[in-house]
VMD Tcl script that builds the backbone (N, CA, C; Angstrom):
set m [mol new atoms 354]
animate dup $m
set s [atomselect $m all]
$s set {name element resname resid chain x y z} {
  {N N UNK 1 A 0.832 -1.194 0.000}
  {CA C UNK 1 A 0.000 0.000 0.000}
  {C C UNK 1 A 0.879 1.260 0.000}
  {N N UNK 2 A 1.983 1.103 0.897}
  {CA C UNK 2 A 2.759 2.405 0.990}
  {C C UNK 2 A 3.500 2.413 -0.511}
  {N N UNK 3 A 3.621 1.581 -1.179}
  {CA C UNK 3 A 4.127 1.653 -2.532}
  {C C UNK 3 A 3.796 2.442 -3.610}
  {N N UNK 4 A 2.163 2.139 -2.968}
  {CA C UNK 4 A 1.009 2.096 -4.212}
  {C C UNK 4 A 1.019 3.843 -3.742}
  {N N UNK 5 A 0.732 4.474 -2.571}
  {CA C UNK 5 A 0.761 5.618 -2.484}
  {C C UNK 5 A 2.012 6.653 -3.181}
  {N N UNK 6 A 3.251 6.072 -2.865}
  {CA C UNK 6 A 4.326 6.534 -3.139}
  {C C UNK 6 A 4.440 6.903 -4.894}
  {N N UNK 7 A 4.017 5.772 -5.728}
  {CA C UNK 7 A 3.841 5.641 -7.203}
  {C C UNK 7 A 2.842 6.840 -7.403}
  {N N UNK 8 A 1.903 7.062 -6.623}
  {CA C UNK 8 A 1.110 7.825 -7.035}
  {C C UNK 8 A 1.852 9.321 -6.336}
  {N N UNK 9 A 2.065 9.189 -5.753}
  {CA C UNK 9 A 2.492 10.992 -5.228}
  {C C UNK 9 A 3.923 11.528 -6.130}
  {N N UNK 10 A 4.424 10.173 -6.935}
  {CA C UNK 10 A 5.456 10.281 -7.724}
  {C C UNK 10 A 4.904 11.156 -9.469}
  {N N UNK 11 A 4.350 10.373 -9.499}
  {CA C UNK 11 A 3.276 10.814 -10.791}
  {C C UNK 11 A 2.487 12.132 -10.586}
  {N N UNK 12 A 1.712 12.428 -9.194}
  {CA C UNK 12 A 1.716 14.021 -9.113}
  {C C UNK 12 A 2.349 14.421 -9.541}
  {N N UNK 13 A 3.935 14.458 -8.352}
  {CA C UNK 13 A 4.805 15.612 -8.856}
  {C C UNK 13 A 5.354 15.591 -10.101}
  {N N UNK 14 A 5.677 14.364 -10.836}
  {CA C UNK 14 A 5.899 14.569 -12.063}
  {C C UNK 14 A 5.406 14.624 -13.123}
  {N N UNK 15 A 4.106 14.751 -13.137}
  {CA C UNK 15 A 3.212 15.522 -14.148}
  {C C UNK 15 A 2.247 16.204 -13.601}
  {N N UNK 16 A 2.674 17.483 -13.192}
  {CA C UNK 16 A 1.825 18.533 -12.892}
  {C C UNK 16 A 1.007 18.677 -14.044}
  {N N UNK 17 A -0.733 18.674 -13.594}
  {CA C UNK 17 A -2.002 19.107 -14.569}
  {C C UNK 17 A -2.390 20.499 -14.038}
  {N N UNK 18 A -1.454 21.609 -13.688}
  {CA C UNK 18 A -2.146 22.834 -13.446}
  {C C UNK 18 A -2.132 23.699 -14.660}
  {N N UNK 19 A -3.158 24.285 -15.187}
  {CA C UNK 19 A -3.234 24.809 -16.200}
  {C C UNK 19 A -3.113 24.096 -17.745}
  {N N UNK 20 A -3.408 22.645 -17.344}
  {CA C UNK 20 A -3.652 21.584 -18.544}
  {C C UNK 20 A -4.986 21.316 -19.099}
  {N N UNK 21 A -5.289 21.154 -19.921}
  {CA C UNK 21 A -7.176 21.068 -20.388}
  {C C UNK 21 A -7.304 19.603 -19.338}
  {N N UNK 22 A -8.344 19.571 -19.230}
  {CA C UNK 22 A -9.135 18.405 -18.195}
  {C C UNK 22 A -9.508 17.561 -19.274}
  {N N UNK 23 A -8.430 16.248 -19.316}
  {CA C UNK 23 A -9.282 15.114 -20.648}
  {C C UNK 23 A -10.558 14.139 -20.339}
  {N N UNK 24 A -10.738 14.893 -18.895}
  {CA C UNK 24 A -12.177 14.213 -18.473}
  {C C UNK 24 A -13.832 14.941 -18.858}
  {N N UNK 25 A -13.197 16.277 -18.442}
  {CA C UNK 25 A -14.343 17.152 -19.178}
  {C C UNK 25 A -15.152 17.040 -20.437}
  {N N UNK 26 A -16.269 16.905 -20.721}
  {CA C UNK 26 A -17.237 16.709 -21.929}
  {C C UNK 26 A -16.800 18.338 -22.972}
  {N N UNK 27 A -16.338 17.997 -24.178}
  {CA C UNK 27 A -15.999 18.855 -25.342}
  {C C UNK 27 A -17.165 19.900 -24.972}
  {N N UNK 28 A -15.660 21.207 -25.369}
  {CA C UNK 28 A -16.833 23.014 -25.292}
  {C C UNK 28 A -17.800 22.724 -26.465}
  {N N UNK 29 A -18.534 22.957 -26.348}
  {CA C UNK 29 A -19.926 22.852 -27.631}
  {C C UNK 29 A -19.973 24.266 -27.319}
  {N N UNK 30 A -19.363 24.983 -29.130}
  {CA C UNK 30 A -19.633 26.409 -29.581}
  {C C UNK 30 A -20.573 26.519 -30.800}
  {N N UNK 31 A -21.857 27.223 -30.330}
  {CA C UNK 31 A -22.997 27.797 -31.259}
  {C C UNK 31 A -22.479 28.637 -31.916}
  {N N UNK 32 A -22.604 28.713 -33.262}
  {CA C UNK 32 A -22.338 30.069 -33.917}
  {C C UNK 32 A -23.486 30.113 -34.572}
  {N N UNK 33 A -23.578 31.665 -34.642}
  {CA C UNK 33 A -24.908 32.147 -35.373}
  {C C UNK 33 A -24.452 32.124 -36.895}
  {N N UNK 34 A -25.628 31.328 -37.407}
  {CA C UNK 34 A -25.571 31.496 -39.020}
  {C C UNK 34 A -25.185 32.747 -39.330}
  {N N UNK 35 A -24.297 33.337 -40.314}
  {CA C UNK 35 A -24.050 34.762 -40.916}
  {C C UNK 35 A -25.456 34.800 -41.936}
  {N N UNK 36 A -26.523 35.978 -42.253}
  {CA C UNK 36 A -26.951 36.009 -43.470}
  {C C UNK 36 A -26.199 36.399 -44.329}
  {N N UNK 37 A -26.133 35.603 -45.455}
  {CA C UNK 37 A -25.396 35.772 -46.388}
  {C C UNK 37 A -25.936 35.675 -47.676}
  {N N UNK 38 A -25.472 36.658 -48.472}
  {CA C UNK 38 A -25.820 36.932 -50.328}
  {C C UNK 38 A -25.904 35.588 -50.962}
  {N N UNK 39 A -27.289 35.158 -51.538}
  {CA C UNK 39 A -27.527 34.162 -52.321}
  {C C UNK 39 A -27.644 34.528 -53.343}
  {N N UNK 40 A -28.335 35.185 -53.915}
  {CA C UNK 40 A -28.115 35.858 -55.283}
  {C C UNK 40 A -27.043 37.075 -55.312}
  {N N UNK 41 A -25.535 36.962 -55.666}
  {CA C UNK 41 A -25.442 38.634 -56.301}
  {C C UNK 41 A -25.673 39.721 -57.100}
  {N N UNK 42 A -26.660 40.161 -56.443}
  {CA C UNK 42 A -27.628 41.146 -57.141}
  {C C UNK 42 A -27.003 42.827 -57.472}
  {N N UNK 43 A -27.470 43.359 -58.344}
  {CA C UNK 43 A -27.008 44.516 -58.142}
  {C C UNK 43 A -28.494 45.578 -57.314}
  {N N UNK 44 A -29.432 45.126 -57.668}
  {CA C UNK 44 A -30.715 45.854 -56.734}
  {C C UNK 44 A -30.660 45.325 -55.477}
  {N N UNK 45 A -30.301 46.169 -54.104}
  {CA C UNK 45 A -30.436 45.936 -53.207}
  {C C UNK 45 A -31.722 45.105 -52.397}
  {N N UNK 46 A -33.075 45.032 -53.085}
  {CA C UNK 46 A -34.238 44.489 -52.211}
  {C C UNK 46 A -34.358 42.817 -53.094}
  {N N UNK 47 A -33.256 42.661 -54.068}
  {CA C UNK 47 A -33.216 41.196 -54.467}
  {C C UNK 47 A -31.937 40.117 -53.961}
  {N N UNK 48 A -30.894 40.985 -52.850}
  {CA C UNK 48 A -30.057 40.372 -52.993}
  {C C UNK 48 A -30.238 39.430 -51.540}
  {N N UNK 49 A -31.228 39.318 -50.749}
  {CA C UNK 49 A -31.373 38.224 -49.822}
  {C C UNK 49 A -32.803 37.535 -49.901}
  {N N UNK 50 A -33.399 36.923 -48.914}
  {CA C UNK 50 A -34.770 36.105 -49.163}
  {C C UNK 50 A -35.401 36.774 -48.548}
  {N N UNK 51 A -36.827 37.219 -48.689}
  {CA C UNK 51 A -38.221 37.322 -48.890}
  {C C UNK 51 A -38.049 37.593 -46.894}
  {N N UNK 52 A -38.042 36.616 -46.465}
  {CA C UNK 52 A -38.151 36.601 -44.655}
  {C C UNK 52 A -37.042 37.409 -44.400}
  {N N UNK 53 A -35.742 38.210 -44.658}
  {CA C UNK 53 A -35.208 38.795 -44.264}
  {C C UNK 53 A -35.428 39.996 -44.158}
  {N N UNK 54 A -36.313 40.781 -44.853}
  {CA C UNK 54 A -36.625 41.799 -44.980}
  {C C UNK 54 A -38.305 41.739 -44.077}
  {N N UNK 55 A -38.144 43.417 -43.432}
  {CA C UNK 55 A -38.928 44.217 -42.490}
  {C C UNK 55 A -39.641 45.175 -43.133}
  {N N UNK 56 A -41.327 44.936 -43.308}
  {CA C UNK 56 A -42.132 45.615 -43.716}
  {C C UNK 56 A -42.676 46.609 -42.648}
  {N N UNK 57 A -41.827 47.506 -42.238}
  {CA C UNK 57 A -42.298 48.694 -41.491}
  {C C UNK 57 A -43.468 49.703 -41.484}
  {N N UNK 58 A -43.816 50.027 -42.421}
  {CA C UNK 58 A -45.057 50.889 -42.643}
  {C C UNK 58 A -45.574 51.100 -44.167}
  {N N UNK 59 A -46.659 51.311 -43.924}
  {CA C UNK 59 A -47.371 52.306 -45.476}
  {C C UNK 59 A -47.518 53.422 -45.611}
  {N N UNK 60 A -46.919 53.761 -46.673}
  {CA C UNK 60 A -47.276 55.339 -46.789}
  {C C UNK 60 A -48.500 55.645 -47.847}
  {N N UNK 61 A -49.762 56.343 -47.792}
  {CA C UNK 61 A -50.911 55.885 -48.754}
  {C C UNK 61 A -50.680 57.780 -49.060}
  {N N UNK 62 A -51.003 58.130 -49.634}
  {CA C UNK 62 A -51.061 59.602 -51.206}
  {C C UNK 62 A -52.354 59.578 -51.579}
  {N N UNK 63 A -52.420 60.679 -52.021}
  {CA C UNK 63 A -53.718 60.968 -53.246}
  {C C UNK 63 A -53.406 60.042 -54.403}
  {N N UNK 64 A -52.156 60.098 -54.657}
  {CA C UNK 64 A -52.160 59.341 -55.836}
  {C C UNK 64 A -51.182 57.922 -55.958}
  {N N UNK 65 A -50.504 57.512 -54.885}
  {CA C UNK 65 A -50.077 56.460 -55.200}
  {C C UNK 65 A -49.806 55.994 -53.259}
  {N N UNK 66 A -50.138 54.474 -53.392}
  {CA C UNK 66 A -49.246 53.913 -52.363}
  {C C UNK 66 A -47.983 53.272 -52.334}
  {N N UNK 67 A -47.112 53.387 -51.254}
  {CA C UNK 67 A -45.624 53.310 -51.217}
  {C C UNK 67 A -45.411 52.176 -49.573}
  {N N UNK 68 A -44.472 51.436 -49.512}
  {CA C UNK 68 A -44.150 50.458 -48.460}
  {C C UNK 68 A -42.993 50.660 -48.318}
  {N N UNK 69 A -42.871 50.584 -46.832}
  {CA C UNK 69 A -41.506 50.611 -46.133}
  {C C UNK 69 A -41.077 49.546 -45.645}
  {N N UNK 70 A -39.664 49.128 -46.610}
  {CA C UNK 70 A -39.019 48.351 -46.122}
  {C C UNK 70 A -37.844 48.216 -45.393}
  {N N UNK 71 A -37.306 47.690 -44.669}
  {CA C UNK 71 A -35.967 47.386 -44.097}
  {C C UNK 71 A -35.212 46.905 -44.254}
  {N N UNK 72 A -34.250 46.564 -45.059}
  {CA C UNK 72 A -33.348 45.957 -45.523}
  {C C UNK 72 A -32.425 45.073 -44.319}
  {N N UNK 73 A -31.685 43.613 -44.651}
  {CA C UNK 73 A -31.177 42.982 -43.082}
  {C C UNK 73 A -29.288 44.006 -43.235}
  {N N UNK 74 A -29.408 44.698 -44.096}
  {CA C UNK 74 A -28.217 45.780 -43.814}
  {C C UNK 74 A -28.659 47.085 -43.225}
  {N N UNK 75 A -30.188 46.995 -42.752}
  {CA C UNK 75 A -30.327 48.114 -41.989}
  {C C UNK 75 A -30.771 49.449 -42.676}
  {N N UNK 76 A -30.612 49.393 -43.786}
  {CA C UNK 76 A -30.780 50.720 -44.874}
  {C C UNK 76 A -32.654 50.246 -45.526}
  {N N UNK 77 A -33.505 51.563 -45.334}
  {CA C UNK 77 A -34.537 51.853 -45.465}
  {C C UNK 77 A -34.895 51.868 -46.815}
  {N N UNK 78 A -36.122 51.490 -47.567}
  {CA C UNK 78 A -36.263 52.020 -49.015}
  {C C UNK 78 A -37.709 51.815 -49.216}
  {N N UNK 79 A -38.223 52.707 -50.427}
  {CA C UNK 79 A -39.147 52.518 -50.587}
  {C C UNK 79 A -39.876 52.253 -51.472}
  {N N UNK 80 A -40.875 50.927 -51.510}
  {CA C UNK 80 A -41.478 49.976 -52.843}
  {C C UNK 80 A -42.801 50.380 -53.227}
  {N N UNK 81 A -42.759 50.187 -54.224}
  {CA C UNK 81 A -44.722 50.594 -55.114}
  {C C UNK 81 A -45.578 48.943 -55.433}
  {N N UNK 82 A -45.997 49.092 -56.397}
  {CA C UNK 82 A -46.611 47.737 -56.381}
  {C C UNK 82 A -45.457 47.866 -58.143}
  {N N UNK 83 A -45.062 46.550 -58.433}
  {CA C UNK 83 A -44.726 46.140 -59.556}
  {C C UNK 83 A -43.006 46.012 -59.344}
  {N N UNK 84 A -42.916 46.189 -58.040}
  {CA C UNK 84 A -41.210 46.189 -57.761}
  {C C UNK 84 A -41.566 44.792 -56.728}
  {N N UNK 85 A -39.899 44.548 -57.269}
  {CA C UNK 85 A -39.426 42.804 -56.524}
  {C C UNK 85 A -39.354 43.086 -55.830}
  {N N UNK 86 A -38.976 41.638 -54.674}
  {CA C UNK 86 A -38.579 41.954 -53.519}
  {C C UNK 86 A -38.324 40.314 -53.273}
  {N N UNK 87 A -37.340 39.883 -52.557}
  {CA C UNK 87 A -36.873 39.024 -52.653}
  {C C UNK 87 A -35.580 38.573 -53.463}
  {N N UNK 88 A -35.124 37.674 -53.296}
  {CA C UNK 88 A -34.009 36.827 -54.595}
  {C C UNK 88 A -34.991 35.586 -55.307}
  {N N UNK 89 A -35.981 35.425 -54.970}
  {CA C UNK 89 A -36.424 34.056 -55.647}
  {C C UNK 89 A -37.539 34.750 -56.586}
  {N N UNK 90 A -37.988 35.709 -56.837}
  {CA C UNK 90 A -38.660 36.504 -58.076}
  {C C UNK 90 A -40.073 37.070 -57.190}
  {N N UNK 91 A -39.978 37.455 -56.059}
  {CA C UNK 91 A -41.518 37.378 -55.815}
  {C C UNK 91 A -41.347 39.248 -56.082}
  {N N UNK 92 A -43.092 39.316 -56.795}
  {CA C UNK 92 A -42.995 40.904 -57.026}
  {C C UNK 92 A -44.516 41.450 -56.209}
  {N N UNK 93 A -44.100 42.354 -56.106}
  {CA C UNK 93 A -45.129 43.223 -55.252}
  {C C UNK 93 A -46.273 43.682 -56.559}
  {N N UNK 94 A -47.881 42.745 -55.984}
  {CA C UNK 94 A -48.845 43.379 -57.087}
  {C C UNK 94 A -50.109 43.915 -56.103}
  {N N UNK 95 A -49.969 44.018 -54.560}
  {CA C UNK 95 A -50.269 44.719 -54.139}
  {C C UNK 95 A -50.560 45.377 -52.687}
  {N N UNK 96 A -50.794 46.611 -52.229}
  {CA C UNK 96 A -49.962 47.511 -51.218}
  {C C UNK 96 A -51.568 46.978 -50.677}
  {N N UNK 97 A -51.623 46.469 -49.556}
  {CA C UNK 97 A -52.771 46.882 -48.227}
  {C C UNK 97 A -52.495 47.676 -47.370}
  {N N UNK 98 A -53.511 47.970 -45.942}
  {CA C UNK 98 A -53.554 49.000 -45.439}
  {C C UNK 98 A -52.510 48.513 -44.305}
  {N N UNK 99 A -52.248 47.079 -44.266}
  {CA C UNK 99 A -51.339 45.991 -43.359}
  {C C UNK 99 A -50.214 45.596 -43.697}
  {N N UNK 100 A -50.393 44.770 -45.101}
  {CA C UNK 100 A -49.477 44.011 -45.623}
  {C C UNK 100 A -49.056 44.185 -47.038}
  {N N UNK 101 A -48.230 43.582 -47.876}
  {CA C UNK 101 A -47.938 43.649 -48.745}
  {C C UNK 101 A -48.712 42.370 -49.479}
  {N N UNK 102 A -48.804 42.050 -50.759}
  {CA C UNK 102 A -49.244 41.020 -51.208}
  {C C UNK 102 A -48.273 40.650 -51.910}
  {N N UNK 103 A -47.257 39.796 -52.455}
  {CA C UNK 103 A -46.578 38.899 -53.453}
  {C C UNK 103 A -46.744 38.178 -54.307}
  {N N UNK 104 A -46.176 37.954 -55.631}
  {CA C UNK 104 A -46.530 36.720 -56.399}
  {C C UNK 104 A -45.048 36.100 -56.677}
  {N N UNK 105 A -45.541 34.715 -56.065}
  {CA C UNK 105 A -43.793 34.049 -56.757}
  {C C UNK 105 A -44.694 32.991 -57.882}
  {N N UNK 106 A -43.818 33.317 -58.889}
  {CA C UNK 106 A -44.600 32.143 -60.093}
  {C C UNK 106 A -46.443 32.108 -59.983}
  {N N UNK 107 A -46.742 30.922 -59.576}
  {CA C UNK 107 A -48.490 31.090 -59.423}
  {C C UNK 107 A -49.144 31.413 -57.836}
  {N N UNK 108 A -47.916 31.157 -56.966}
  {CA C UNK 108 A -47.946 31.678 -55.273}
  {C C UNK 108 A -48.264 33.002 -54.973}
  {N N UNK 109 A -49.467 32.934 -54.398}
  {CA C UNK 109 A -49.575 33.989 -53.676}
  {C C UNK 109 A -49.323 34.511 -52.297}
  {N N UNK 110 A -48.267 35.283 -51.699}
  {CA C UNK 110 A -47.689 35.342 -50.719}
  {C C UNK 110 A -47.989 37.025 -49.789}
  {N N UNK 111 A -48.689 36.666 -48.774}
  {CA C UNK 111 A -48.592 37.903 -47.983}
  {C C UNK 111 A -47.537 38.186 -46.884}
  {N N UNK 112 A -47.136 39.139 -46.974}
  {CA C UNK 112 A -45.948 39.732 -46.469}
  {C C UNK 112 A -46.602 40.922 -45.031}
  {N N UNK 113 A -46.925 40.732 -43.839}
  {CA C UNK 113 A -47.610 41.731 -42.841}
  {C C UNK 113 A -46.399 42.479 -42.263}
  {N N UNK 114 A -47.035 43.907 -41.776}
  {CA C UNK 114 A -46.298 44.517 -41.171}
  {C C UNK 114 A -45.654 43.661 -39.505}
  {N N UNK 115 A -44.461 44.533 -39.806}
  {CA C UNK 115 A -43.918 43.551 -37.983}
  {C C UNK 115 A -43.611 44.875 -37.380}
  {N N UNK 116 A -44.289 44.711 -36.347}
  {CA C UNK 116 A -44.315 45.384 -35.324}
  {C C UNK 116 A -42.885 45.304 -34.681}
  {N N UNK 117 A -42.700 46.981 -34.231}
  {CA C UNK 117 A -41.551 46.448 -33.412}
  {C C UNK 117 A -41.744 46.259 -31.876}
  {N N UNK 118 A -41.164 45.710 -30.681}
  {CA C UNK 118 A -42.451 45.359 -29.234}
  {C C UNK 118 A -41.236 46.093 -28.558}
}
mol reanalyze $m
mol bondsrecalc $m
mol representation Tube
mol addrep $m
């Protein structure tokens, strides 16, 4: 027994684990957030990401025309009519509500609502 102790207090001192990773510890598990990133390179800014990335902020309604506010996921503001894209996958704006936007991708009809900010 006094052997068995001795072997072991030998092996302490000669391999100090201070400041060594712990090979008992279960692996760091690191989340990284997806980057959004350019699927189409577009040269029109409201085609160069997808449809859900973009923030329908408000309507602006005129005597003579209505206009939608969008948000771009770079943060920069602009503003759409009905017959302008929006998206990278072809969906176009055919028409402005007092809420939402309406879309057409191919024969899909897609509504787009304002998001509140809370």
């Amino acid at each position: 027994m006094r052997f068995f102790l001795l072997v072991i207090g030998f092996l302490i001192l000669a391999f100090p684990v201070y400041g060594k990773k712990n090979i008992f510890a279960p692996p760091a598990i690191v989340v990284k957030k997806p980057k959004l990133k350019l699927i189409v390179a577009s040269k029109n800014p409201l085609q160069r990401y997808r449809l859900e990335a973009y923030k329908l902020t408000g309507i602006v309604v005129s005597a003579t025309k209505k206009e939608a506010v969008i948000v771009a996921p770079d943060g920069k503001t602009y503003f759409v009519k009905e017959g302008d894209y929006l998206g990278n996958m072809g969906e176009r704006i055919v028409a402005i509500e007092r809420n939402a936007l309406i879309l057409v991708r191919g024969d899909k009809r897609i509504v787009f609502p304002i998001k509140v900010a809370k």
